[in-house]
VEXVO-421032 format. One record per residue (C-alpha): residue number from 1; x, z, y; residue in three letters. Coordinates in steps of 0.2 Angstrom, whole numbers, plus 5000, padded with zeros to 4 digits. Example, Ala and Ser with C-alpha at 12.3 -4.5 7.8 and 13.67 -1.06 7.14 Angstrom:
BEGIN
@kero = 1 X = 5062 Z = 5039 Y = 4978 dolum = ALA
@kero = 2 X = 5068 Z = 5036 Y = 4995 dolum = SER
END
This chain:
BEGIN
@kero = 1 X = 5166 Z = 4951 Y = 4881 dolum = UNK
@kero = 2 X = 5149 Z = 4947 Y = 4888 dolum = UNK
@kero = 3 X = 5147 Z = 4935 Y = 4902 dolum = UNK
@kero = 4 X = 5141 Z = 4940 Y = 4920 dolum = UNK
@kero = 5 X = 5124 Z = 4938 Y = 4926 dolum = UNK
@kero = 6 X = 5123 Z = 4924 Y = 4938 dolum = UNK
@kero = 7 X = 5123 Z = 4932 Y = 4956 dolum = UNK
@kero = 8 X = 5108 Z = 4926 Y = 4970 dolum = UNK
@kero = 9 X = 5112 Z = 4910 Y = 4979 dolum = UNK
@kero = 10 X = 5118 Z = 4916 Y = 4998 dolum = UNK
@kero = 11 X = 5100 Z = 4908 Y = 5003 dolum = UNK
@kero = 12 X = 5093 Z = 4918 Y = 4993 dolum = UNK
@kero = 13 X = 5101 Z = 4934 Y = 4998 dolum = UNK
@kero = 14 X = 5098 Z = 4930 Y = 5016 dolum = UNK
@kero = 15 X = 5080 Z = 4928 Y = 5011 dolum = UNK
@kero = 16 X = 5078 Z = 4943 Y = 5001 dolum = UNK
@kero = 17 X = 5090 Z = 4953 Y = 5015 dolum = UNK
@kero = 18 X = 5080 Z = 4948 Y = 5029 dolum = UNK
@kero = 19 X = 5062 Z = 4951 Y = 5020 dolum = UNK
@kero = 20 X = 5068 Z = 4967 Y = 5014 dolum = UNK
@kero = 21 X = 5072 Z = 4974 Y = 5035 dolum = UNK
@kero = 22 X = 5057 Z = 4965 Y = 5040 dolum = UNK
@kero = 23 X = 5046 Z = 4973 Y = 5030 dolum = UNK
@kero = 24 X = 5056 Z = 4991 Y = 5032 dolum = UNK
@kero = 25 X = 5055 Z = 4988 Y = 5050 dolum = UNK
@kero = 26 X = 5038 Z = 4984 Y = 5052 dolum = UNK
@kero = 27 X = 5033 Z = 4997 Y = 5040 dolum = UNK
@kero = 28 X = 5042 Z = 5012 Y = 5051 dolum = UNK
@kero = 29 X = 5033 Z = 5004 Y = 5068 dolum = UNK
@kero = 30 X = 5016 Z = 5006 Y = 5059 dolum = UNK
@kero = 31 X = 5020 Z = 5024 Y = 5050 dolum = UNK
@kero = 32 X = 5027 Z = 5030 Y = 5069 dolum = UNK
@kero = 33 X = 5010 Z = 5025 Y = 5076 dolum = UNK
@kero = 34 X = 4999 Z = 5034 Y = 5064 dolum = UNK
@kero = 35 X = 5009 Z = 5049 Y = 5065 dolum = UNK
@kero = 36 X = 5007 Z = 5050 Y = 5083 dolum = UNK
@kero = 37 X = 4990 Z = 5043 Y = 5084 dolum = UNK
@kero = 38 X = 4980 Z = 5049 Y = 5069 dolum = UNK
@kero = 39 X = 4993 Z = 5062 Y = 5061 dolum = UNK
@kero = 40 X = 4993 Z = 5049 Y = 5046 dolum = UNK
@kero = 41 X = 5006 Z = 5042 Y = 5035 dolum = UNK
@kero = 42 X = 5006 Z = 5024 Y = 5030 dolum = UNK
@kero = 43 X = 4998 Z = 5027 Y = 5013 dolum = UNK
@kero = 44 X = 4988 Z = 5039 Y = 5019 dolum = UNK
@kero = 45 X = 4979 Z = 5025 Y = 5033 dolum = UNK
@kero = 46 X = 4982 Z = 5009 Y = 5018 dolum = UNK
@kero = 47 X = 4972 Z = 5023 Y = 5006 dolum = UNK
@kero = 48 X = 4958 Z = 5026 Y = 5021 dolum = UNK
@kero = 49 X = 4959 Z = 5007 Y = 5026 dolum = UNK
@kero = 50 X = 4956 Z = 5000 Y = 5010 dolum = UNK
@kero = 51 X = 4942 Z = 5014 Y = 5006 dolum = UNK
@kero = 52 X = 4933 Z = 5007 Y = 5021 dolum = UNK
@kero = 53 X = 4935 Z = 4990 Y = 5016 dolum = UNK
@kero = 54 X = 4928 Z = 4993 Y = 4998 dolum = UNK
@kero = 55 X = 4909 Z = 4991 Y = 4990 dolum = UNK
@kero = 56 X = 4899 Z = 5010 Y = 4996 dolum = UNK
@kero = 57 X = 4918 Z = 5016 Y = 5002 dolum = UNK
@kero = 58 X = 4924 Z = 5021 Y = 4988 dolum = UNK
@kero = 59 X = 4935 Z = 5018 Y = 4970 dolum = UNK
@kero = 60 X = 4942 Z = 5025 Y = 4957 dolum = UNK
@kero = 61 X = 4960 Z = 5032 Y = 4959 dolum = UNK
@kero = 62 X = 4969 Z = 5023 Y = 4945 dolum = UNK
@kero = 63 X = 4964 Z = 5007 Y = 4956 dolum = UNK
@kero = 64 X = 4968 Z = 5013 Y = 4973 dolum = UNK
@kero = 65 X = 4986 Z = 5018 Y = 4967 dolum = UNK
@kero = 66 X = 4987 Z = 5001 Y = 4961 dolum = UNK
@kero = 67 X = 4981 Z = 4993 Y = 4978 dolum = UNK
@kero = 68 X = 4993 Z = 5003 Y = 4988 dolum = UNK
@kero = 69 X = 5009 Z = 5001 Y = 4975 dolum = UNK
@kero = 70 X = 5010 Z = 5020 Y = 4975 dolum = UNK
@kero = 71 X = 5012 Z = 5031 Y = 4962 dolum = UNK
@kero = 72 X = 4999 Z = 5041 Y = 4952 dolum = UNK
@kero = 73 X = 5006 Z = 5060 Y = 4956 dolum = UNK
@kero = 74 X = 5012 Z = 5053 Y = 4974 dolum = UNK
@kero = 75 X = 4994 Z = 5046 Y = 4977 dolum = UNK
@kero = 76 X = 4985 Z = 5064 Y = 4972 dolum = UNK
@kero = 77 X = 4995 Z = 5074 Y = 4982 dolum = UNK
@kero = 78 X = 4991 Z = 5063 Y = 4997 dolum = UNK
@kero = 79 X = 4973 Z = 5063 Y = 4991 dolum = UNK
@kero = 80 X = 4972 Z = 5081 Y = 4991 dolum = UNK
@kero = 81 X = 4978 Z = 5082 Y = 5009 dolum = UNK
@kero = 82 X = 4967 Z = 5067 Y = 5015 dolum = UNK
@kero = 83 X = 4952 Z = 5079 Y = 5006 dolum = UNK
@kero = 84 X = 4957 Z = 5096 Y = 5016 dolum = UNK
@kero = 85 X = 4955 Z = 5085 Y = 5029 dolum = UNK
@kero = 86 X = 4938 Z = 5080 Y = 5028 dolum = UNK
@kero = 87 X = 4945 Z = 5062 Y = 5027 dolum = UNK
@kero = 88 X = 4940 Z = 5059 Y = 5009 dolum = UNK
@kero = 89 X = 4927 Z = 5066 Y = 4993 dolum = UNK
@kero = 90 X = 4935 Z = 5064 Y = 4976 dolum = UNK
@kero = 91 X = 4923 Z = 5069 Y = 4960 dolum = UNK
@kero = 92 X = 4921 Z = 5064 Y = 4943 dolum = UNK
@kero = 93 X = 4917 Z = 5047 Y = 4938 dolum = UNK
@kero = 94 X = 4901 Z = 5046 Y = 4931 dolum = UNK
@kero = 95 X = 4906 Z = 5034 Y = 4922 dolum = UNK
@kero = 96 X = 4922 Z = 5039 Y = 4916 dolum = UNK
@kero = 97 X = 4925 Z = 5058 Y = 4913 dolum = UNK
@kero = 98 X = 4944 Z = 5054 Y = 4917 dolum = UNK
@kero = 99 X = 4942 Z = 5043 Y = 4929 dolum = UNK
@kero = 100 X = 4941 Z = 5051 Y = 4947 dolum = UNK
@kero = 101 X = 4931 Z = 5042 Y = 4964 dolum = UNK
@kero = 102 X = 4939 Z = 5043 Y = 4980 dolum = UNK
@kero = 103 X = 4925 Z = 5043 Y = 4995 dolum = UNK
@kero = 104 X = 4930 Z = 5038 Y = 5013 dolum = UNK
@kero = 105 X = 4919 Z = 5051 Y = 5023 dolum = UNK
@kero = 106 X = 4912 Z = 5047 Y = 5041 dolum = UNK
@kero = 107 X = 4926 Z = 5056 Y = 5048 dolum = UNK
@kero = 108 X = 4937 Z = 5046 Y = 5040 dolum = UNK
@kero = 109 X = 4929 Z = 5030 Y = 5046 dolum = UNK
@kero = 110 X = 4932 Z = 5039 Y = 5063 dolum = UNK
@kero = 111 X = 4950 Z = 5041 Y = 5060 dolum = UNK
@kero = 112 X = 4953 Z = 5021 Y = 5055 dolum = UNK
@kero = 113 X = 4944 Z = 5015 Y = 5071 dolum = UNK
@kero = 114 X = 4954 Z = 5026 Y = 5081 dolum = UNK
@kero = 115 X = 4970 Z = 5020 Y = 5073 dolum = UNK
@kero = 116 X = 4967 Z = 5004 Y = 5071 dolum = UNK
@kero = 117 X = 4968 Z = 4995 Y = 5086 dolum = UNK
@kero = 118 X = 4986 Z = 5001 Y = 5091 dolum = UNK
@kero = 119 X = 4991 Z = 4997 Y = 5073 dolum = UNK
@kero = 120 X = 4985 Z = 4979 Y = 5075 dolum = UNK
@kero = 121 X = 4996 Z = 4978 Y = 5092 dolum = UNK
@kero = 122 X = 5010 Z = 4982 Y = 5083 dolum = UNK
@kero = 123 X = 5008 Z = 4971 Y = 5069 dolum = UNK
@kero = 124 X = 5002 Z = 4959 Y = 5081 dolum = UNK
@kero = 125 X = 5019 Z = 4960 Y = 5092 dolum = UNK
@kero = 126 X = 5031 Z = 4962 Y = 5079 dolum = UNK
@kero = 127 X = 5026 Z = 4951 Y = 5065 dolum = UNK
@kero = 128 X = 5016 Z = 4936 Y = 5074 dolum = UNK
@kero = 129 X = 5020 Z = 4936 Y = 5093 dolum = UNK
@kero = 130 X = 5036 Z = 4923 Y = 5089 dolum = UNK
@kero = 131 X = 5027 Z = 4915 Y = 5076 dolum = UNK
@kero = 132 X = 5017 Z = 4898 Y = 5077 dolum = UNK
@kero = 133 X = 5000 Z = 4895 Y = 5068 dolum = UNK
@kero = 134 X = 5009 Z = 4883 Y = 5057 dolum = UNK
@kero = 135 X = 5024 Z = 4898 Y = 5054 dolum = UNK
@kero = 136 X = 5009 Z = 4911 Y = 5050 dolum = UNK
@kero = 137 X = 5002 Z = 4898 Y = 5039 dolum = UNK
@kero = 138 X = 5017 Z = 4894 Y = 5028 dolum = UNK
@kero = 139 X = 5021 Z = 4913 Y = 5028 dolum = UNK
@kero = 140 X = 5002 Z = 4918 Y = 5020 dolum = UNK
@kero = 141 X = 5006 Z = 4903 Y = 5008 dolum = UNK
@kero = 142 X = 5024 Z = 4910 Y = 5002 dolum = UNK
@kero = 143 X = 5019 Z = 4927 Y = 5003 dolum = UNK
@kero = 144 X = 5003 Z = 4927 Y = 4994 dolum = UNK
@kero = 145 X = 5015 Z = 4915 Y = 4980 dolum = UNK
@kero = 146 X = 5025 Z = 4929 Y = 4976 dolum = UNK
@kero = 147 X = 5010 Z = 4943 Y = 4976 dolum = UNK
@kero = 148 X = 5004 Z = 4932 Y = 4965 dolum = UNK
@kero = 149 X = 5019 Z = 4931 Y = 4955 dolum = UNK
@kero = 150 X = 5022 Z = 4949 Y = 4954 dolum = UNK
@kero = 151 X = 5002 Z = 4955 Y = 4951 dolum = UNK
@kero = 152 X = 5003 Z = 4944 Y = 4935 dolum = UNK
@kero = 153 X = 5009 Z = 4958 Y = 4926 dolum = UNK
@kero = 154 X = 4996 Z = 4973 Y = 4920 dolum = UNK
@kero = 155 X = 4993 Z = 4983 Y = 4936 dolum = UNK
@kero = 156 X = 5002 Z = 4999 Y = 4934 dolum = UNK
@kero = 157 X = 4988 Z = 5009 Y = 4930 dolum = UNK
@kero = 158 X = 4987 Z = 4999 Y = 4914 dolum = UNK
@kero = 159 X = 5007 Z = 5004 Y = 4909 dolum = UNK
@kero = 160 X = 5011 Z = 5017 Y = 4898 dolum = UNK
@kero = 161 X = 5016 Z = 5032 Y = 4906 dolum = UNK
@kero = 162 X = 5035 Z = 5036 Y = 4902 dolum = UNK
@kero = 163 X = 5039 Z = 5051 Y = 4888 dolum = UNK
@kero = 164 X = 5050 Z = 5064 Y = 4896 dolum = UNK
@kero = 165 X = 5065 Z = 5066 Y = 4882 dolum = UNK
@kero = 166 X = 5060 Z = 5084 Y = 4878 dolum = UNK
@kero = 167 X = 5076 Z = 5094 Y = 4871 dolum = UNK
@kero = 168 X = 5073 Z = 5102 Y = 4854 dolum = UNK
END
C-alpha cells in the first residue's frame, strides 16, 4: 500500500484559504462594476486594458490568452463579442497566417477610461485601504515571487493542445 501524500501545513492552508476568498472576492467587486458601468466582464475589461497598455494597441491572441490566464476558445468567443462591439479589430497576422492580431479601437479606449476610475476605487478600497506602504510592499514582493514561480513553465499557448479520445 502506497503512503499518503503529505497534507499543507495549517499555515499554509490558512494562506492559501485566505488568498483564494481574497482574490474571489475582489474579483466579483470588480466583475459587478464593469457590468453595471461598461456592460463588460472581467476578461473582457483585462483583454481591453491590457490592449491599451500594449505597443500600437494591439497583440497576437495566443499571447493575450496567455496574459489574462484564459483559455484559447473562451478567449475567442469573448473576442467575437468584444468585435460586434466595436471594442476591438482582429485580422490576420502578417506575419503569421495563423496567428490572429487583436486591435483595441477608439471606442474601446473610450470604454477603459470610463470604467476605470471606479474600478481603481474598488481596488483601491478593498485591496489597499487597510494596508500600510510597508504591507503593499511586502505583498508585491510575495506575489510577484510566486508569479514568477508559476510563469516559469512554457506559457500555455506553447502546450500541446489535449487529443480528445476519439471512439473507434
Amino acid at each position: 500500500m502506497s503512503e499518503a501524500a503529505p497534507g499543507l501545513r495549517a499555515e499554509e492552508l490558512g494562506a492559501y484559504f485566505a488568498l483564494v476568498e481574497v482574490s474571489n472576492l475582489l474579483q466579483y467587486a470588480v466583475d459587478e462594476h464593469l457590468r453595471v458601468d461598461g456592460a463588460l466582464s472581467y476578461v473582457q475589461f483585462q483583454v481591453l486594458a491590457r490592449l491599451v497598455d500594449s505597443p500600437e494597441g494591439k497583440l497576437r491572441m495566443t499571447d493575450l490568452a496567455d496574459g489574462v490566464v484564459y483559455s484559447r476558445s473562451g478567449l475567442t468567443y469573448q473576442a467575437g463579442l468584444l468585435d460586434k462591439r466595436g471594442l476591438i479589430t482582429r485580422s490576420p497576422s502578417p506575419d503569421d497566417e495563423r496567428s490572429v492580431i487583436v486591435a483595441v479601437t477608439d471606442a474601446g479606449r473610450d470604454l477603459v477610461a470610463q470604467v476605470l476610475p471606479g474600478h481603481v476605487d474598488r481596488v483601491q478600497h478593498l485591496l489597499f485601504e487597510a494596508l500600510t506602504a510597508d504591507d503593499v510592499a511586502a505583498l508585491n514582493s510575495v506575489l510577484g515571487k510566486i508569479r514568477d514561480h508559476m510563469r516559469a513553465a512554457p506559457p500555455r499557448s506553447a502546450k500541446p493542445r489535449a487529443r480528445r479520445n476519439q471512439a473507434g
